[in-house]
PyMOL Python script that loads the backbone (N, CA, C, O; Angstrom):
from pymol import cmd

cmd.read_pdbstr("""\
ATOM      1  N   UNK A   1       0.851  -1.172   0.000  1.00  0.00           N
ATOM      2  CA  UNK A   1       0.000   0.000   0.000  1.00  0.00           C
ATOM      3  C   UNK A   1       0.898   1.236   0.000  1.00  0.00           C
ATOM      4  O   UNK A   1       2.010   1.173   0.525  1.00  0.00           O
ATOM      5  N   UNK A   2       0.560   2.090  -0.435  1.00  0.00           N
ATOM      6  CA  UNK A   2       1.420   3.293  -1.227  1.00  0.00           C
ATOM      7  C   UNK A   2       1.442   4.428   0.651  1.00  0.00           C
ATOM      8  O   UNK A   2       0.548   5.064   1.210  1.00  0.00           O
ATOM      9  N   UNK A   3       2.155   4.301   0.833  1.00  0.00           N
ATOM     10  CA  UNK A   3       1.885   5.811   2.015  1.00  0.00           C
ATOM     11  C   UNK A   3       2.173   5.070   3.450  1.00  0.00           C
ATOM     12  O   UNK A   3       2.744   5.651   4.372  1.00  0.00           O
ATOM     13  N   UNK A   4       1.748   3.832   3.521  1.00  0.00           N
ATOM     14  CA  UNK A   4       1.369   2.956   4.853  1.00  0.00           C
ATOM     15  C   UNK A   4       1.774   1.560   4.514  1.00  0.00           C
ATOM     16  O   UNK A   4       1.882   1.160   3.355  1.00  0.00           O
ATOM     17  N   UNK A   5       2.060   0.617   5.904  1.00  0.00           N
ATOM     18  CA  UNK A   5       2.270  -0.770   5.700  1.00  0.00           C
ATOM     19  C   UNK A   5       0.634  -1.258   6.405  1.00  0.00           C
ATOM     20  O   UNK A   5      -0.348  -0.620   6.784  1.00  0.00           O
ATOM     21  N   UNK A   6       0.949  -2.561   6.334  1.00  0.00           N
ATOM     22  CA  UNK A   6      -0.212  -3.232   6.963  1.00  0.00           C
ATOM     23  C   UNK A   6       0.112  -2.999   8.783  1.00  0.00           C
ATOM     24  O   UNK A   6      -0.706  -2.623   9.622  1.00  0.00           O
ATOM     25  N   UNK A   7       1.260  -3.287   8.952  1.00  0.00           N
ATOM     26  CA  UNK A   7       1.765  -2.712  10.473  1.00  0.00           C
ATOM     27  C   UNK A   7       0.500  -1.607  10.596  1.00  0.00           C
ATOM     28  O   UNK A   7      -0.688  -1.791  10.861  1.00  0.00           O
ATOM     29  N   UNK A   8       1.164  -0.532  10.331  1.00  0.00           N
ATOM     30  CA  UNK A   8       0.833   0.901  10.645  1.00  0.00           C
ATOM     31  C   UNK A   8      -0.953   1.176  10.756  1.00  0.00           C
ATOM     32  O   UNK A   8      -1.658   1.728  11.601  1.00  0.00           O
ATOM     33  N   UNK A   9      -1.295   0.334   9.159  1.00  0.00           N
ATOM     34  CA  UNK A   9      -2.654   0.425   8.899  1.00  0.00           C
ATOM     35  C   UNK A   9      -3.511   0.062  10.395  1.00  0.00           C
ATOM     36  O   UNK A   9      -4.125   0.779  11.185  1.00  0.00           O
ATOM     37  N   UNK A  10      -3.203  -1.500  10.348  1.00  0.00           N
ATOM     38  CA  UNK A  10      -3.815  -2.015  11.799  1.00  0.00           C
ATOM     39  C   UNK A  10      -3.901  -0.943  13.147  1.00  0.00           C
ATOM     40  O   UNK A  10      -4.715  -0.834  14.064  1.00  0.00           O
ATOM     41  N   UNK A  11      -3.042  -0.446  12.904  1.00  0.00           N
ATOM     42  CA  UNK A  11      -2.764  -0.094  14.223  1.00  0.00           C
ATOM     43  C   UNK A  11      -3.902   1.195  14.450  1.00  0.00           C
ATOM     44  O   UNK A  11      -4.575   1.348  15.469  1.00  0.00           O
ATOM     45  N   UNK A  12      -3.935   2.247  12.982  1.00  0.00           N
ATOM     46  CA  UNK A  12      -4.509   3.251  13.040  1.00  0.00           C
ATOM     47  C   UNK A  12      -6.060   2.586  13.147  1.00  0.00           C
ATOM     48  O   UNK A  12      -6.953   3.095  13.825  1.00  0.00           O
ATOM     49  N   UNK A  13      -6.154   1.802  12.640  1.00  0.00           N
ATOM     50  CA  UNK A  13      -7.718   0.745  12.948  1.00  0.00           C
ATOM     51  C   UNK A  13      -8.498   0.799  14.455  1.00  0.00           C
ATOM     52  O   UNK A  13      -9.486   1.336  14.956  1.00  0.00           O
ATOM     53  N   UNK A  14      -7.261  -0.228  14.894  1.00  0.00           N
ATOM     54  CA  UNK A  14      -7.514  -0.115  16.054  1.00  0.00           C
ATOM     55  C   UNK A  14      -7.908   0.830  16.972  1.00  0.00           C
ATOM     56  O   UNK A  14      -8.897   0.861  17.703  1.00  0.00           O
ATOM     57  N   UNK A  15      -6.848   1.718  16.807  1.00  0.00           N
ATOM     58  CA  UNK A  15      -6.893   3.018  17.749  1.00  0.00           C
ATOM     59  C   UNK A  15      -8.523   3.640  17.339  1.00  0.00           C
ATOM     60  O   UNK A  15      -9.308   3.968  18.229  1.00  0.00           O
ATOM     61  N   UNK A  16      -8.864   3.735  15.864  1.00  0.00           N
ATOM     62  CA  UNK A  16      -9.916   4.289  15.838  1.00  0.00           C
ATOM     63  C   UNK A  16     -11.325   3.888  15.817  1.00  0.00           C
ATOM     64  O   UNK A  16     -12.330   4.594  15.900  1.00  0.00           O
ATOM     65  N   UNK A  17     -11.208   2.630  15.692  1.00  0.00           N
ATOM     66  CA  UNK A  17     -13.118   1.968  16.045  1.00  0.00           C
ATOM     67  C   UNK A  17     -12.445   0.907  16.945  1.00  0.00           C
ATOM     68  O   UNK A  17     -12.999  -0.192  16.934  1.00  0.00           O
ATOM     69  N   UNK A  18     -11.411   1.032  17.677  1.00  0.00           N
ATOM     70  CA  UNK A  18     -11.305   0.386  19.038  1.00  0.00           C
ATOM     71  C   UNK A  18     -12.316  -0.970  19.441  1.00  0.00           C
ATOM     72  O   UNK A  18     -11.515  -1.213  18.538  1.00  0.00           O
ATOM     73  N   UNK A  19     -12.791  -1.556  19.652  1.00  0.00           N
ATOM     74  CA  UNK A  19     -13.327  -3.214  19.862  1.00  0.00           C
ATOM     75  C   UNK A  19     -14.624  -2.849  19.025  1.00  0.00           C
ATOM     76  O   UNK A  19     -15.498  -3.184  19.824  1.00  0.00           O
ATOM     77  N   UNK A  20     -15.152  -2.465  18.131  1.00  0.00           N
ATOM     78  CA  UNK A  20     -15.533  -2.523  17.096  1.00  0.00           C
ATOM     79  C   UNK A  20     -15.087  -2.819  16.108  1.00  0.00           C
ATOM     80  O   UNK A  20     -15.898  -3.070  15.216  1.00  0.00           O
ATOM     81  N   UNK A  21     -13.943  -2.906  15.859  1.00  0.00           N
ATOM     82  CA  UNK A  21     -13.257  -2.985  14.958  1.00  0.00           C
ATOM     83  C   UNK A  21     -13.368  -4.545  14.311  1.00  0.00           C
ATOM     84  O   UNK A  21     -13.363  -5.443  15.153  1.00  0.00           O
ATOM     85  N   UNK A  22     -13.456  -4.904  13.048  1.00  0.00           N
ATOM     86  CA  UNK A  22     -13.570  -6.216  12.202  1.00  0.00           C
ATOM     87  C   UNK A  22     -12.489  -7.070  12.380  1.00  0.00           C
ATOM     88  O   UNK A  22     -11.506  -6.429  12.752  1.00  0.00           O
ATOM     89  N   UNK A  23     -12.295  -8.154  12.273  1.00  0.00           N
ATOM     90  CA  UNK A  23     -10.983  -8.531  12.089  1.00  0.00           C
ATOM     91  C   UNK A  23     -10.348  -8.380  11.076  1.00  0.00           C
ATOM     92  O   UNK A  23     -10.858  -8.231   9.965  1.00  0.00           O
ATOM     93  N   UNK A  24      -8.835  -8.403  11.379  1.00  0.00           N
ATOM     94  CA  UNK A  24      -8.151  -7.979  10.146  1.00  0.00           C
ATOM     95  C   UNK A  24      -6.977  -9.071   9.874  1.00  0.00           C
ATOM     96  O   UNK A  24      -6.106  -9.386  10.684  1.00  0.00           O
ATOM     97  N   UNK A  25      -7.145  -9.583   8.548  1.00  0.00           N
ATOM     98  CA  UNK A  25      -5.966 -10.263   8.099  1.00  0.00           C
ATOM     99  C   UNK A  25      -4.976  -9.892   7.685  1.00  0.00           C
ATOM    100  O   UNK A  25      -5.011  -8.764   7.193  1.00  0.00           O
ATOM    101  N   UNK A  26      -3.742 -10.573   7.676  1.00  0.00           N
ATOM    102  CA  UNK A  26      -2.498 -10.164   6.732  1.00  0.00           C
ATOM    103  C   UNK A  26      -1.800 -10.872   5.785  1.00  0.00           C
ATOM    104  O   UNK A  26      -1.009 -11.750   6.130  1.00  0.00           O
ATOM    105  N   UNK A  27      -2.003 -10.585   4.578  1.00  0.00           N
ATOM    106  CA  UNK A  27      -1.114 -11.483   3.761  1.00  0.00           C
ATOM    107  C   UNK A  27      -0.366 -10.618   3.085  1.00  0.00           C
ATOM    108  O   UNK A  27      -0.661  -9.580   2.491  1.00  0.00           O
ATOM    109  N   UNK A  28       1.023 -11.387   3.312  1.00  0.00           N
ATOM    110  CA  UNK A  28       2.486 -10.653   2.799  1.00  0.00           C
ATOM    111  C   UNK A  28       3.424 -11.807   2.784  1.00  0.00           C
ATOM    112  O   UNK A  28       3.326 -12.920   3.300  1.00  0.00           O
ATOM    113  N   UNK A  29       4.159 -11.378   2.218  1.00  0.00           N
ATOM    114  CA  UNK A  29       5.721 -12.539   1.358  1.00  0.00           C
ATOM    115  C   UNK A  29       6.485 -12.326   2.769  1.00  0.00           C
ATOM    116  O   UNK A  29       7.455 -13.053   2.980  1.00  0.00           O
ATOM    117  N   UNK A  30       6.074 -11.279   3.847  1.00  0.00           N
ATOM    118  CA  UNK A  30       7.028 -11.785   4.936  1.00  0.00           C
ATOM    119  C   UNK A  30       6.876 -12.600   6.261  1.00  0.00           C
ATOM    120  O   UNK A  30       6.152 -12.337   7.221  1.00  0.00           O
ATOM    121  N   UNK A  31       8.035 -14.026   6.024  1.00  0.00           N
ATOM    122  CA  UNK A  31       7.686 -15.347   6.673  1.00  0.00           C
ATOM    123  C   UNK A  31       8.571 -15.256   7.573  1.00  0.00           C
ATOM    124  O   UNK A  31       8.910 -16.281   8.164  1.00  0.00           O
ATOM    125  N   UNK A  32       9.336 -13.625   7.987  1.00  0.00           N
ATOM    126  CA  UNK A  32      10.108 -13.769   8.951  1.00  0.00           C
ATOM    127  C   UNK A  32       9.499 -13.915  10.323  1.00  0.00           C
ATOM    128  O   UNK A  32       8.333 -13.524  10.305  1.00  0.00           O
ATOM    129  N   UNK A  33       9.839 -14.288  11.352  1.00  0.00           N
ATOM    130  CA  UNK A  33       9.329 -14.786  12.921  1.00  0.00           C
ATOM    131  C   UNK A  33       9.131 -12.832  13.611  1.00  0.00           C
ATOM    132  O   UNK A  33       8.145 -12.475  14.256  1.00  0.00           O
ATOM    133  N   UNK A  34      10.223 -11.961  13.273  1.00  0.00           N
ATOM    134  CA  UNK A  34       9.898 -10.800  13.753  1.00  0.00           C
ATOM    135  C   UNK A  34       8.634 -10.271  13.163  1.00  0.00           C
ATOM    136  O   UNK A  34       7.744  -9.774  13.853  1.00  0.00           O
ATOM    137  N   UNK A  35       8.576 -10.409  11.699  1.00  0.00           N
ATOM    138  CA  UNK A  35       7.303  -9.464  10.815  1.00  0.00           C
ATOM    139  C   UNK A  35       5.941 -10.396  11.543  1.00  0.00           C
ATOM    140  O   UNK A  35       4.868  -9.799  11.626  1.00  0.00           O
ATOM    141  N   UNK A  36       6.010 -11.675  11.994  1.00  0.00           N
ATOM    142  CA  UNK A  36       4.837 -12.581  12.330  1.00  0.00           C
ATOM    143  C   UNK A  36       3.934 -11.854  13.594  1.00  0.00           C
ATOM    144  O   UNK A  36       2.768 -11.471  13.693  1.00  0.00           O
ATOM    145  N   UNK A  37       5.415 -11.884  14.729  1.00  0.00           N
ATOM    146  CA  UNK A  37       4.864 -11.435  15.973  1.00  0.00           C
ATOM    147  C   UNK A  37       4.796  -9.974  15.996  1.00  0.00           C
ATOM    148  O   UNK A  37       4.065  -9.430  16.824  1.00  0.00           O
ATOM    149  N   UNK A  38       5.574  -9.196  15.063  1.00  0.00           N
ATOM    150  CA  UNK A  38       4.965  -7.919  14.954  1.00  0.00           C
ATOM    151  C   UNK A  38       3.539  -7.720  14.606  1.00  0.00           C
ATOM    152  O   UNK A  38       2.829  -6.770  14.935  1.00  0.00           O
ATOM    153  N   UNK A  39       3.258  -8.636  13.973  1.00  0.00           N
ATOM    154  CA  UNK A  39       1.755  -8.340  13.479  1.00  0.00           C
ATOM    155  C   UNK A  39       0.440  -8.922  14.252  1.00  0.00           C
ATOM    156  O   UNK A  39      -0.699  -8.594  13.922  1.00  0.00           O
ATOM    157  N   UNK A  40       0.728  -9.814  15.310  1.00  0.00           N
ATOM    158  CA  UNK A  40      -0.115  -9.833  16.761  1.00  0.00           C
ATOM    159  C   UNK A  40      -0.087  -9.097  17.716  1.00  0.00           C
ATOM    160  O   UNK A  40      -1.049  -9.036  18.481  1.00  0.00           O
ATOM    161  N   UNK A  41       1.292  -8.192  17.933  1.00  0.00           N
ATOM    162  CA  UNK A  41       1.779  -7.403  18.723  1.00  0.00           C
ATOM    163  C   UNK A  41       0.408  -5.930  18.409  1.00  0.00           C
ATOM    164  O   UNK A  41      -0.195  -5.356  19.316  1.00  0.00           O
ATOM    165  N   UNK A  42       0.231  -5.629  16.772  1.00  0.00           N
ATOM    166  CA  UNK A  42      -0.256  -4.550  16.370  1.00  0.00           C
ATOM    167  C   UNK A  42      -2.140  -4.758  16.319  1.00  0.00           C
ATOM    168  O   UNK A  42      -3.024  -3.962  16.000  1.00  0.00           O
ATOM    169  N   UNK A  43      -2.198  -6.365  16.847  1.00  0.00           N
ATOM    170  CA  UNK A  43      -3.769  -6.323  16.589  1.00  0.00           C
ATOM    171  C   UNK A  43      -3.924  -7.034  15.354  1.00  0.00           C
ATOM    172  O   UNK A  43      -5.094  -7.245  15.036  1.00  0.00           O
ATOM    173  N   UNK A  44      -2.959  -7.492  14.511  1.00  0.00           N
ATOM    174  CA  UNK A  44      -3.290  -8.135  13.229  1.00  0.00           C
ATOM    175  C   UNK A  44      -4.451  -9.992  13.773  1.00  0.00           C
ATOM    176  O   UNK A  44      -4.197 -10.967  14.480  1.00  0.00           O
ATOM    177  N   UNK A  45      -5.379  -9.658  13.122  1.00  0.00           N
ATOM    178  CA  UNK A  45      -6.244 -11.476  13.769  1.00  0.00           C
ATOM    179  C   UNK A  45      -5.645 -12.566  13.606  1.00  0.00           C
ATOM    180  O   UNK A  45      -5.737 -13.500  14.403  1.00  0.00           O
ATOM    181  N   UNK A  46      -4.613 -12.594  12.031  1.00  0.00           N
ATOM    182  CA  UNK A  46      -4.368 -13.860  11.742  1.00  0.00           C
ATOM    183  C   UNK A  46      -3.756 -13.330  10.397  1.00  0.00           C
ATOM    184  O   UNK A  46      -4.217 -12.348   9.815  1.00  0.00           O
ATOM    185  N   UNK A  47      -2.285 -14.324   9.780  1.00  0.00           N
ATOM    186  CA  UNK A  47      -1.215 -13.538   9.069  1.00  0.00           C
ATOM    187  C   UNK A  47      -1.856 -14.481   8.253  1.00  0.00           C
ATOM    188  O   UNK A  47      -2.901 -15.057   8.558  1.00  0.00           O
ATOM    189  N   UNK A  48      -1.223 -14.638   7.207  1.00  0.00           N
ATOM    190  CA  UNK A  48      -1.012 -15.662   5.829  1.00  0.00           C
ATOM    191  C   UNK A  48       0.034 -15.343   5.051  1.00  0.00           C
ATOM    192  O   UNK A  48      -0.082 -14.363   4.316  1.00  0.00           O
ATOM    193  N   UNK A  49       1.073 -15.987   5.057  1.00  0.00           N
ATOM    194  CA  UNK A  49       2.208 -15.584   3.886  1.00  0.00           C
ATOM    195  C   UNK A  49       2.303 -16.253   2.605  1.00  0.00           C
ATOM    196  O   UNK A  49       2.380 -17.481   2.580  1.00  0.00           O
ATOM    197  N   UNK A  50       2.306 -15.504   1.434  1.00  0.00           N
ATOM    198  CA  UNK A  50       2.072 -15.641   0.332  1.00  0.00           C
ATOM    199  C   UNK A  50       3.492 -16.686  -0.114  1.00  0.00           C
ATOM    200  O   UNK A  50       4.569 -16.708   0.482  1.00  0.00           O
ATOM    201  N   UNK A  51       3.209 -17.283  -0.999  1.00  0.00           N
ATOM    202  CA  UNK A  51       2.000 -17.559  -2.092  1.00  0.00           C
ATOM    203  C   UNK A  51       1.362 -18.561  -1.225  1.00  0.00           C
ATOM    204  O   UNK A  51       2.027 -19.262  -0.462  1.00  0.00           O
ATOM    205  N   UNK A  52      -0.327 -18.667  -1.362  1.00  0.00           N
ATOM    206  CA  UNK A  52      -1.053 -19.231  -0.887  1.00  0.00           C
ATOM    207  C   UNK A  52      -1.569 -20.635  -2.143  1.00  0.00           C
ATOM    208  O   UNK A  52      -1.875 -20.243  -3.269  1.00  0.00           O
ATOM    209  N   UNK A  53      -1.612 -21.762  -1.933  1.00  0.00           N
ATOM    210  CA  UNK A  53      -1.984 -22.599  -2.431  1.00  0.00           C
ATOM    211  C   UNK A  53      -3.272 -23.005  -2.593  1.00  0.00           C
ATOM    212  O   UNK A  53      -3.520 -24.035  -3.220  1.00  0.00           O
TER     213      UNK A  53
END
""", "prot")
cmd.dss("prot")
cmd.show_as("cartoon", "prot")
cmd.util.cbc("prot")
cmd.orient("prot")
């Protein structure tokens, strides 16, 4: 996404419809263990790293 990551996105989510908020997935090519738990850390529901079969 041009301006923002999915990190950042989530996060501004959160902060703004706070437990209203939908769940949010992530799919990205990164299968590193830091980008994973960064993205539970930020509120992400559940990752998926590409390519998906």
């Amino acid at each position: 996404m041009p301006g923002i990551d999915g990190f950042n996105c989530s996060l501004k989510l959160r902060s703004l419809l706070g437990i209203q908020c939908p769940p949010i997935f992530m799919m990205t090519a990164l299968d590193d263990r830091d980008s994973i738990y960064r993205s539970f850390d930020v509120g992400i529901t559940d990752y998926l790293v590409k390519p998906i079969n």
